[in-house]
Residue, then its C-alpha position, 0 to 999 in steps of 0.5 A: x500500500x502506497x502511501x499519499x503525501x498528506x499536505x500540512x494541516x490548515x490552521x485558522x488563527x481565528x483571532x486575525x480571521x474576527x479582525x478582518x472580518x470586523x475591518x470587512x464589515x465595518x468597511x461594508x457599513x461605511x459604504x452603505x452609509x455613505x450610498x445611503x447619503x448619497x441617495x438622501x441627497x439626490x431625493x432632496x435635489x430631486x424635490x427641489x427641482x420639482x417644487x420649483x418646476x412645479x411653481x414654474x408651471x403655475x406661474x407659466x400657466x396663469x401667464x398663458x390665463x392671461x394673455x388668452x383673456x386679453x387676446x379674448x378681449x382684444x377679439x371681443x373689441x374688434x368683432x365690436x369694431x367691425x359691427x361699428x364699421x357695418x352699421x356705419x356703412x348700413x347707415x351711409x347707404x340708407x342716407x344716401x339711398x334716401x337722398x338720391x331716391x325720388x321722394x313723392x311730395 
């Protein structure tokens, strides 16, 4: 029977092995933290920008209110303008029609 060469006995110095683990983890921690961070302050930028996107779509949004109630109101002044106009010219021609026809006298 042949015999196999054995390789030395592994030994774990379980002291050194808690030491790193105990660097490993507290290493992990502080990246976790520090993403935690990270995330915390990208949500608050975030919110941030949406509050003043939001304030900026109100504020463009009563500007869009009201130049569509002047432009409603510079309408409603011409449509009246153009009535005028038609009623002046309605009331020239019935004057001159009355002064050009043969009255019967």
């Amino acid at each position: 029977m042949k015999l196999r060469k054995r390789s030395p006995k592994t030994s774990i110095n379980w002291d050194h092995f808690a030491s790193l683990a105990s660097k490993w983890e507290d290493s992990v921690i502080d990246n976790i933290d520090e993403e935690y961070n990270r995330l915390v302050d990208h949500l608050h930028d975030s919110a941030r920008k949406a509050e003043s996107s939001h304030q900026q779509t109100s504020e463009l949004a009563k500007l869009c209110r009201e130049d569509l109630k002047d432009d409603l109101t510079e309408g409603r002044a011409a449509v009246m303008d153009e009535k005028c106009v038609r009623k002046a010219r309605r009331s020239f021609a019935n004057c001159k029609t009355k002064m050009t026809s043969p009255s019967s006298s």
